[in-house]
N, CA, C and O atoms as a GROMACS GRO file, in nm:
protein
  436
    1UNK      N    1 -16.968  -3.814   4.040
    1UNK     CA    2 -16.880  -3.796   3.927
    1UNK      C    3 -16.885  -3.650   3.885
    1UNK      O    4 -16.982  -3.576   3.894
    2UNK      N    5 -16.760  -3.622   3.836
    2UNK     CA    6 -16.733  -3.461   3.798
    2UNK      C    7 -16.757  -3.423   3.650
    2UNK      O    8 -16.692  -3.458   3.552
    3UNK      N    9 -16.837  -3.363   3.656
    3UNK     CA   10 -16.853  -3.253   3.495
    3UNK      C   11 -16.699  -3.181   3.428
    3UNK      O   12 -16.626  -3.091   3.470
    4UNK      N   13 -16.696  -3.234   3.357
    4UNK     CA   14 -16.537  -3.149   3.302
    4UNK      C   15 -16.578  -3.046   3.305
    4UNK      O   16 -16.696  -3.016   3.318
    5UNK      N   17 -16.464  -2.957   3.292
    5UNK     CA   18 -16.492  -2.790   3.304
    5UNK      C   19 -16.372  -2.738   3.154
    5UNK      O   20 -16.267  -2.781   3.106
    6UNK      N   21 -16.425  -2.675   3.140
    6UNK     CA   22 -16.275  -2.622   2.997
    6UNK      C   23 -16.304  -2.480   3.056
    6UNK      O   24 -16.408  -2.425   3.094
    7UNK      N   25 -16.184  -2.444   3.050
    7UNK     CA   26 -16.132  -2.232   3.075
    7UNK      C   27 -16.035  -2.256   2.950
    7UNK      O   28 -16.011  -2.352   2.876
    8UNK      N   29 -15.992  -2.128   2.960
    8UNK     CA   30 -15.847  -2.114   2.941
    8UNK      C   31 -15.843  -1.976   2.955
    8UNK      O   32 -15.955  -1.926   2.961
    9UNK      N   33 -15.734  -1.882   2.964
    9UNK     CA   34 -15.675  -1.797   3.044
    9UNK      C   35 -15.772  -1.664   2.981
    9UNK      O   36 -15.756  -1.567   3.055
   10UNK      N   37 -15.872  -1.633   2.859
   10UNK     CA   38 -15.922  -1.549   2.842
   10UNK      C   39 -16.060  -1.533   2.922
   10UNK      O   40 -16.116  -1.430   2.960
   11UNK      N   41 -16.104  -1.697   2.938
   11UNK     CA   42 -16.215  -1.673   2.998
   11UNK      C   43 -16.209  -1.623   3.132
   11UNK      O   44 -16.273  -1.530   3.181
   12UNK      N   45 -16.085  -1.732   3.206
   12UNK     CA   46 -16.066  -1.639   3.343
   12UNK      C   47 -16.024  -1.512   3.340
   12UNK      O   48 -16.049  -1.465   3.451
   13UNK      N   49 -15.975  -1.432   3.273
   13UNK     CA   50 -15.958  -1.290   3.261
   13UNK      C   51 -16.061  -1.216   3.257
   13UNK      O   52 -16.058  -1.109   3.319
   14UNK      N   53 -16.214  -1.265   3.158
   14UNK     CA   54 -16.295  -1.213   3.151
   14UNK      C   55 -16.398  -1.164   3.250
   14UNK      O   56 -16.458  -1.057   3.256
   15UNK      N   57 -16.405  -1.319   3.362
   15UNK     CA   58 -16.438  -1.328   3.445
   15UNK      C   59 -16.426  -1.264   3.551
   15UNK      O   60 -16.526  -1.230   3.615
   16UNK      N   61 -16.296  -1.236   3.591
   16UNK     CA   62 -16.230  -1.167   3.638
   16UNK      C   63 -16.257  -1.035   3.652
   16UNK      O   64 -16.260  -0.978   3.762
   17UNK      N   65 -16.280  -0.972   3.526
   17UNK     CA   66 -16.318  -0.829   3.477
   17UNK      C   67 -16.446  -0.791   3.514
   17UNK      O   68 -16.475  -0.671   3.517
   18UNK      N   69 -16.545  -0.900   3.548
   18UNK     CA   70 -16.652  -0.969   3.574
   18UNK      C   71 -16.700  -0.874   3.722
   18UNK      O   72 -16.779  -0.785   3.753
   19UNK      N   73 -16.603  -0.952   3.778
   19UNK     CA   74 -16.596  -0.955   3.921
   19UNK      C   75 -16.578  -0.827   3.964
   19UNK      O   76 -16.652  -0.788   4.055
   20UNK      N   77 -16.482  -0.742   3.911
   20UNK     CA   78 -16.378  -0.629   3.943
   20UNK      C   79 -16.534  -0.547   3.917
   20UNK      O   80 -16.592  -0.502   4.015
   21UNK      N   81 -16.554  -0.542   3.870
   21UNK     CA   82 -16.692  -0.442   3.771
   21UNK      C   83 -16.818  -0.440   3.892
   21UNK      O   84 -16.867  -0.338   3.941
   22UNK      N   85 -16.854  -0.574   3.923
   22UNK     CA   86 -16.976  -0.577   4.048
   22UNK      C   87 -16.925  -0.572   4.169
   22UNK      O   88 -17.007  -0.574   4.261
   23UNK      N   89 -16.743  -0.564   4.213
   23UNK     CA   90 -16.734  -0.471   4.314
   23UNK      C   91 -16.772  -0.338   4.287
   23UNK      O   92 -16.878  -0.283   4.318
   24UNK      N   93 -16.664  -0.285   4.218
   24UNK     CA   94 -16.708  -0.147   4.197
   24UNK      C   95 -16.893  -0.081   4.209
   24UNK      O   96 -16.935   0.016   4.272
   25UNK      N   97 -16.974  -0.189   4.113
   25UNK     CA   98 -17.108  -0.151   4.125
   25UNK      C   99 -17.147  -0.154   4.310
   25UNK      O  100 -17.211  -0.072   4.377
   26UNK      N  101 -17.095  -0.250   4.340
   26UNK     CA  102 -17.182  -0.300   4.477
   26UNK      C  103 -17.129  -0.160   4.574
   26UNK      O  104 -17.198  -0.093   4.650
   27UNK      N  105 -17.016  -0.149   4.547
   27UNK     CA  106 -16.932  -0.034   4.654
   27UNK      C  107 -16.942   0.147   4.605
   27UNK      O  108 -16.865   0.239   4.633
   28UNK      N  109 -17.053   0.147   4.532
   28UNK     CA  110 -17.113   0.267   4.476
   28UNK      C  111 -17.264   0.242   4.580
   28UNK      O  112 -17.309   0.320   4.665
   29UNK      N  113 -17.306   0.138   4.546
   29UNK     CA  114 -17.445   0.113   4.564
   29UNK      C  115 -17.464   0.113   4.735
   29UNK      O  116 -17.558   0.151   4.804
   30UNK      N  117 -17.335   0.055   4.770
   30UNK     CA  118 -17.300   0.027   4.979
   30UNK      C  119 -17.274   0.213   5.023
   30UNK      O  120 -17.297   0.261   5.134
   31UNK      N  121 -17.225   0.284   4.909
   31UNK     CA  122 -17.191   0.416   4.970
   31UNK      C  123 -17.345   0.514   4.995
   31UNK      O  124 -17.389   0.572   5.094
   32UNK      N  125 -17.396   0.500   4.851
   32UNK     CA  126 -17.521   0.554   4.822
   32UNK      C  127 -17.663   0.549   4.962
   32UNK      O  128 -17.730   0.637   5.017
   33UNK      N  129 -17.657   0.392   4.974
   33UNK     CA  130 -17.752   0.371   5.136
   33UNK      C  131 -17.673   0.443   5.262
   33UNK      O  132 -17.728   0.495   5.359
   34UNK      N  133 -17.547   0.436   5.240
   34UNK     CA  134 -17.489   0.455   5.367
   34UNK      C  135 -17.513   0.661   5.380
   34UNK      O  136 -17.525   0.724   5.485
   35UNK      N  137 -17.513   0.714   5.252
   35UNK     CA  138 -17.573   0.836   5.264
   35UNK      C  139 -17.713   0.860   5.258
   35UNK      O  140 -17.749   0.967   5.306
   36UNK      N  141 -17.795   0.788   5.213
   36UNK     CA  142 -17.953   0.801   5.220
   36UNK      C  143 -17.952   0.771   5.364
   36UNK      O  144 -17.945   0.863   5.445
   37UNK      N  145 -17.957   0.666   5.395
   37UNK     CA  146 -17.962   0.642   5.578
   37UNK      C  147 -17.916   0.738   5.643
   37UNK      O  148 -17.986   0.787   5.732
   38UNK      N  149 -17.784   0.792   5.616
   38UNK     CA  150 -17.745   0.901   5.715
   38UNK      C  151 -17.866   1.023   5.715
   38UNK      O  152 -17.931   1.030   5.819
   39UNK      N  153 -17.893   1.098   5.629
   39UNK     CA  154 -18.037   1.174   5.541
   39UNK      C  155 -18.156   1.142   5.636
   39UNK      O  156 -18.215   1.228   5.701
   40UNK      N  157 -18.181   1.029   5.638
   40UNK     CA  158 -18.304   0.994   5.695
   40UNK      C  159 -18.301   1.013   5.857
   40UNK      O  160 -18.383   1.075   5.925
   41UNK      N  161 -18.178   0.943   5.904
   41UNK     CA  162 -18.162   0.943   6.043
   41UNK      C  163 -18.116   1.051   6.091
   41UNK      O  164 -18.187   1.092   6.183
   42UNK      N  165 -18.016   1.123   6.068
   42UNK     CA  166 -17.956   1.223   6.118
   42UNK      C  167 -18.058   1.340   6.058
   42UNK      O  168 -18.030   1.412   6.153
   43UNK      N  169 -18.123   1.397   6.005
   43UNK     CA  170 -18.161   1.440   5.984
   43UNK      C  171 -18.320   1.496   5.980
   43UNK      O  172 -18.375   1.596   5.934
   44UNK      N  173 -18.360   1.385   6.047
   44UNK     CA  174 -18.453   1.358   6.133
   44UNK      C  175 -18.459   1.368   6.244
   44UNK      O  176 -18.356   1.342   6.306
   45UNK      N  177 -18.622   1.426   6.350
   45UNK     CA  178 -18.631   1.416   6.507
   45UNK      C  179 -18.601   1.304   6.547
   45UNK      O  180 -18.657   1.268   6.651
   46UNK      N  181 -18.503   1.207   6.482
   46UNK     CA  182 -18.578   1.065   6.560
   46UNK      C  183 -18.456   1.039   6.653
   46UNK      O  184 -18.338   1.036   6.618
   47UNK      N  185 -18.506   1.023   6.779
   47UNK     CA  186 -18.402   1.016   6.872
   47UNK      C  187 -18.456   0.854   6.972
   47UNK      O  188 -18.568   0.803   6.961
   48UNK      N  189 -18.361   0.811   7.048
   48UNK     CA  190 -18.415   0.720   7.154
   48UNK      C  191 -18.332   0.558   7.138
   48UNK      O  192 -18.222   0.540   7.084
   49UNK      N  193 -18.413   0.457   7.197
   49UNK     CA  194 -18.348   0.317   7.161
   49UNK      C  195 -18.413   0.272   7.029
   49UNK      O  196 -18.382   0.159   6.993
   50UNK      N  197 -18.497   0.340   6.950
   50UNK     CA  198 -18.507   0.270   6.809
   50UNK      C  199 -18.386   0.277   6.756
   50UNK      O  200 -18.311   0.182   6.732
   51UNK      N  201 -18.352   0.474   6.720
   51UNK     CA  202 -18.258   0.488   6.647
   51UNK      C  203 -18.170   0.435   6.652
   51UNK      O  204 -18.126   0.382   6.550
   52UNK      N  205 -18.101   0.424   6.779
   52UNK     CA  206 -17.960   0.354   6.810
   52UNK      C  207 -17.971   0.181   6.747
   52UNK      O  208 -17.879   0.117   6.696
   53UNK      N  209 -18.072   0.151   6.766
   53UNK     CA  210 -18.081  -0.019   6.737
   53UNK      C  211 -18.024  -0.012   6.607
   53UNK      O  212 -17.912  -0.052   6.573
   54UNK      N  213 -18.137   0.056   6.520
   54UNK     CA  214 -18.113   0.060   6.396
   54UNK      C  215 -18.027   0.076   6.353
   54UNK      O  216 -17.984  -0.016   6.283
   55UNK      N  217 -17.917   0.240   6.372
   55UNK     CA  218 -17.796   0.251   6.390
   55UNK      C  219 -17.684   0.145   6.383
   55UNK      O  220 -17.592   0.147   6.303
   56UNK      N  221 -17.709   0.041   6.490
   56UNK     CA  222 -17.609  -0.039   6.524
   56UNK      C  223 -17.641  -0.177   6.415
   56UNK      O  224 -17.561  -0.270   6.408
   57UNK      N  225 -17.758  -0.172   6.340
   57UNK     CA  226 -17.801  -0.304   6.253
   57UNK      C  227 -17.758  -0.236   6.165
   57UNK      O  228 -17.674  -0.309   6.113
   58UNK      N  229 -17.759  -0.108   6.091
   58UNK     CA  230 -17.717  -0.026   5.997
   58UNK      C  231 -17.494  -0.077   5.983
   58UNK      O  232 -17.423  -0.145   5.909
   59UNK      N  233 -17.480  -0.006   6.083
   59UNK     CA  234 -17.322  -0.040   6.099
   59UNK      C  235 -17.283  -0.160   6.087
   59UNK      O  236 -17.183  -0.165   6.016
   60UNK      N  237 -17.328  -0.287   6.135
   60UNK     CA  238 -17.333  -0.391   6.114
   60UNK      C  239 -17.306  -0.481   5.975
   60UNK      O  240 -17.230  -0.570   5.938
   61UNK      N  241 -17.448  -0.378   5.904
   61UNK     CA  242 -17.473  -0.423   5.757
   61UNK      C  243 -17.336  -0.389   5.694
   61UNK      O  244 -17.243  -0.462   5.658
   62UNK      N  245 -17.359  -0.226   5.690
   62UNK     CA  246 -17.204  -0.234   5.616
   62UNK      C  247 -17.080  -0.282   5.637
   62UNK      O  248 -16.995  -0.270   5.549
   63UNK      N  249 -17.058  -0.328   5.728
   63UNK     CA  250 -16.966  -0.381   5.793
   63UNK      C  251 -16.892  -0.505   5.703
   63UNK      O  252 -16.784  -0.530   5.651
   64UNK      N  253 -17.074  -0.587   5.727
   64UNK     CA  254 -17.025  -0.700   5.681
   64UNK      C  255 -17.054  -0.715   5.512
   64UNK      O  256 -17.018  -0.823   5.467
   65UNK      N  257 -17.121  -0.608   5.400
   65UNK     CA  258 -17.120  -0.546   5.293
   65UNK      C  259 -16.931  -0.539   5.251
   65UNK      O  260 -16.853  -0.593   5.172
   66UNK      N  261 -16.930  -0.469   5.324
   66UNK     CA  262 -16.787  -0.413   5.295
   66UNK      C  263 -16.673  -0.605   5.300
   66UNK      O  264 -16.592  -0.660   5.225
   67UNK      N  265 -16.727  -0.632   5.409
   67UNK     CA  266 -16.671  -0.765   5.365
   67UNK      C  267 -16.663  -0.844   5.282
   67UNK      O  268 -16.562  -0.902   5.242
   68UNK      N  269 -16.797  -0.856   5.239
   68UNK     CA  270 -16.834  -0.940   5.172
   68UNK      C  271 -16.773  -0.882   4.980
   68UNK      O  272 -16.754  -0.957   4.884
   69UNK      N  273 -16.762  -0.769   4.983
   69UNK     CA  274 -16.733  -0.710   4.835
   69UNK      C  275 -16.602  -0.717   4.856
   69UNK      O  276 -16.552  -0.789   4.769
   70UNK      N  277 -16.500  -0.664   4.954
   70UNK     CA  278 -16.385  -0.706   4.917
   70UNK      C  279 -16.302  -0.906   4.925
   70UNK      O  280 -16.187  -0.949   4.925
   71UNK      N  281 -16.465  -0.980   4.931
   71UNK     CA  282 -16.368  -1.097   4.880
   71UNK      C  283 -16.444  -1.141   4.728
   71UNK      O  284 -16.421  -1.253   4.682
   72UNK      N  285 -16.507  -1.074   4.677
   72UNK     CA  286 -16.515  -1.070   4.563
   72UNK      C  287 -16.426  -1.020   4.474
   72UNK      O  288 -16.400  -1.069   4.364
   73UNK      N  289 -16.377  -0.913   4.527
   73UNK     CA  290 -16.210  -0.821   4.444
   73UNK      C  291 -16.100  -0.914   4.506
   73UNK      O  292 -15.985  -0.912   4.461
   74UNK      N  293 -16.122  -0.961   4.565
   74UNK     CA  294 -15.969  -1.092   4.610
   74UNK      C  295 -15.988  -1.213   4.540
   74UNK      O  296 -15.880  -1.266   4.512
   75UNK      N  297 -16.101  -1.281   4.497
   75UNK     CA  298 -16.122  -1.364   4.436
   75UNK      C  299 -16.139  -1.295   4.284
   75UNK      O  300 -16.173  -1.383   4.205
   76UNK      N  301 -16.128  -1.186   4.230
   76UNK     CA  302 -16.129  -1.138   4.121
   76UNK      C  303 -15.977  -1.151   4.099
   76UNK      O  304 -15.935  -1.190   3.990
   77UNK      N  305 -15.887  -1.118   4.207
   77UNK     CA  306 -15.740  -1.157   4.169
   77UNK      C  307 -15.681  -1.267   4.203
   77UNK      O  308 -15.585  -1.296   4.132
   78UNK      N  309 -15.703  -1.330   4.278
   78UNK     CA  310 -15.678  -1.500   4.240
   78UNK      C  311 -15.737  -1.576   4.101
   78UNK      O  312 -15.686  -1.666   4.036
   79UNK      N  313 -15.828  -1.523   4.087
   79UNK     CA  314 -15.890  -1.542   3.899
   79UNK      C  315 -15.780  -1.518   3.808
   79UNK      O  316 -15.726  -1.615   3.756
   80UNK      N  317 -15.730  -1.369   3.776
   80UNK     CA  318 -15.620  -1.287   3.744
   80UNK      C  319 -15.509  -1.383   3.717
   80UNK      O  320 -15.470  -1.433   3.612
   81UNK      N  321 -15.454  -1.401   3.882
   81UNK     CA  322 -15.314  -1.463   3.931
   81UNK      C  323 -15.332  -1.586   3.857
   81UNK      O  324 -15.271  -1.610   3.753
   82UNK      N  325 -15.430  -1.676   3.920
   82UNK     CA  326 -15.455  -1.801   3.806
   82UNK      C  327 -15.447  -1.861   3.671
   82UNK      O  328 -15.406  -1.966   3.622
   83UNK      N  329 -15.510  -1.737   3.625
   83UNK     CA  330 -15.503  -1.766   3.494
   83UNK      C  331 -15.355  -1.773   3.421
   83UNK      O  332 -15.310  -1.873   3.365
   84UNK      N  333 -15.300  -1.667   3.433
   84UNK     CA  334 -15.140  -1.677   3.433
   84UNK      C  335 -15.091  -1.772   3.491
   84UNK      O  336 -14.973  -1.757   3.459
   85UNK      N  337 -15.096  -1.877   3.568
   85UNK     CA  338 -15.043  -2.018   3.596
   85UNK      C  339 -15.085  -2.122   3.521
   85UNK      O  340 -15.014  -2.213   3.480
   86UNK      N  341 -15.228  -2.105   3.499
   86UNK     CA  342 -15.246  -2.227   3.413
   86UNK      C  343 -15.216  -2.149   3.265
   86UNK      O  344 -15.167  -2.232   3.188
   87UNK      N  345 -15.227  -2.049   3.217
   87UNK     CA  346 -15.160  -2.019   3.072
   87UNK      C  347 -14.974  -2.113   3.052
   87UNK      O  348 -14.920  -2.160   2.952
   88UNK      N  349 -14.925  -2.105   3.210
   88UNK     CA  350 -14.782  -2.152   3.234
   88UNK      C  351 -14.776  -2.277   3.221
   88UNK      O  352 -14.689  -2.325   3.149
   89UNK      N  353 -14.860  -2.352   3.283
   89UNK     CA  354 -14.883  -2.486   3.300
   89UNK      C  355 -14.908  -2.523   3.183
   89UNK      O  356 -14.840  -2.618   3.145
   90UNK      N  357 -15.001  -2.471   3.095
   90UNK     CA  358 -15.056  -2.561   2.989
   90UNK      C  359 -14.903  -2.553   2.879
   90UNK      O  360 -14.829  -2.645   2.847
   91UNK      N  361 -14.897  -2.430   2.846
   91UNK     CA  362 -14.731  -2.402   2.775
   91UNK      C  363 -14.624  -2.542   2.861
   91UNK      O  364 -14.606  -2.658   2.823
   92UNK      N  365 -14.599  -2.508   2.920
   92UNK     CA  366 -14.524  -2.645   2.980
   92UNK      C  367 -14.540  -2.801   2.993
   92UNK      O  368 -14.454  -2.889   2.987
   93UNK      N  369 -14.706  -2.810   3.016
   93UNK     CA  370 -14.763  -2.933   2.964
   93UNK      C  371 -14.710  -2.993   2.793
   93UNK      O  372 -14.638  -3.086   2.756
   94UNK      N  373 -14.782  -2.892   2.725
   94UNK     CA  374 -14.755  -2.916   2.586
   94UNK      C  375 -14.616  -2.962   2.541
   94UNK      O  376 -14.586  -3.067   2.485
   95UNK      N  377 -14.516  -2.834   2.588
   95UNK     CA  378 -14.413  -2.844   2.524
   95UNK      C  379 -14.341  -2.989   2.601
   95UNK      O  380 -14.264  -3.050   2.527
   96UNK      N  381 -14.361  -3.050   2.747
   96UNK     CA  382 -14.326  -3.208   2.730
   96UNK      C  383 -14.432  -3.304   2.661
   96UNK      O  384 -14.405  -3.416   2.619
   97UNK      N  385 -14.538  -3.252   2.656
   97UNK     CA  386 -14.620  -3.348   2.522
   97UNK      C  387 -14.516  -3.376   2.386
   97UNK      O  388 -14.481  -3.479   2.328
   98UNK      N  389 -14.497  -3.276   2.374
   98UNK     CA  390 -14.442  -3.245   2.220
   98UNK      C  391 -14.260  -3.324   2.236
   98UNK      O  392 -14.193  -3.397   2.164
   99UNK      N  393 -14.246  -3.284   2.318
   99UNK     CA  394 -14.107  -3.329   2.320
   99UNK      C  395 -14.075  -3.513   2.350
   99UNK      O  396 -13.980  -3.586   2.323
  100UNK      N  397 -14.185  -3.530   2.405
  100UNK     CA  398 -14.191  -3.668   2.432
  100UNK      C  399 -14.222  -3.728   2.294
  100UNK      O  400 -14.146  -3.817   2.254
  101UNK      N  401 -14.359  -3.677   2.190
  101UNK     CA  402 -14.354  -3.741   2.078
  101UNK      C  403 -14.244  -3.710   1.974
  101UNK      O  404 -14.234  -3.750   1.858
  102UNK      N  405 -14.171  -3.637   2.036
  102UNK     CA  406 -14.077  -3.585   1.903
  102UNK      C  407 -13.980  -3.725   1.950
  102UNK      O  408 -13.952  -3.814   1.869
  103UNK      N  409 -13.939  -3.727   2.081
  103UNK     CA  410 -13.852  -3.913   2.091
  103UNK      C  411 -13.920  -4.003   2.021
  103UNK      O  412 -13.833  -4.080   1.980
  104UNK      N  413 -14.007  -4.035   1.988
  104UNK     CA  414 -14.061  -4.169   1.956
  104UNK      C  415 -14.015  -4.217   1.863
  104UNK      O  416 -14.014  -4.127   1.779
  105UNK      N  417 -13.965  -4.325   1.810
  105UNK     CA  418 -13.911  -4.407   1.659
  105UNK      C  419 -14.012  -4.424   1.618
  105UNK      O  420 -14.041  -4.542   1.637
  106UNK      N  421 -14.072  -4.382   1.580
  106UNK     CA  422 -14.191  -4.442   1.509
  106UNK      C  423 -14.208  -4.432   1.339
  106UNK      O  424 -14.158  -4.334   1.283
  107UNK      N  425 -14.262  -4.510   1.279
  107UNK     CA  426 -14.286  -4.489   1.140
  107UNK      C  427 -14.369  -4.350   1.090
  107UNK      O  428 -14.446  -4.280   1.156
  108UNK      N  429 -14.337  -4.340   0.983
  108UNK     CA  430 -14.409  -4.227   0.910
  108UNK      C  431 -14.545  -4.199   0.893
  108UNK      O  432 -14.513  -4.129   0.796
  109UNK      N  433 -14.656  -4.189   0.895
  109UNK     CA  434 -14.779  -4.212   0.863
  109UNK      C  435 -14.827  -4.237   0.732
  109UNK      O  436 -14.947  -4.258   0.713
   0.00000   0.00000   0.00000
């Protein structure tokens, strides 16, 4: 059985803002190693099949870094996009709520 959930369009916005913010952090933080590493390696005697290994686990990482942060900024805008549908939906929900009780014959209270 499912836990109700309540949003509504500020929280996903917030969230959102959320998201957008720890890309940005993460893709400061992915640039920063990717220049310390360069520093260390290139700049260093170190030559042979370590370096290259490493190298290639290094490239790798960011690789899949870089992946992994831009579906956090895509899911930061499907958050976005969302919220603006269900802000639509619920406006449209209501207003046949409302319009349906406005038909009713019903007595006065």
């Amino acid at each position: 059985m499912s836990n109700g959930v309540n949003t509504d369009t500020a929280a996903l916005s917030v969230k959102a803002k959320e998201f957008r913010e720890q890309h940005d952090s993460l893709m400061i933080a992915i640039r920063t190693l990717k220049a310390d590493e360069d520093a260390v390696t290139n700049g260093a005697n170190w030559q042979g099949a370590a370096r290259d290994a490493f190298n290639a686990f290094m490239e790798r990482y960011y690789f899949q870094a870089d992946k992994m942060n831009d579906k956090l900024m895509e899911t930061a805008d499907k958050l976005l996009k969302m919220s603006g549908s269900f802000n639509d939906q619920d406006q449209d929900h209501a207003a046949k709520v409302q319009a349906q009780v406005s038909s009713l014959d019903l007595p006065a209270v």
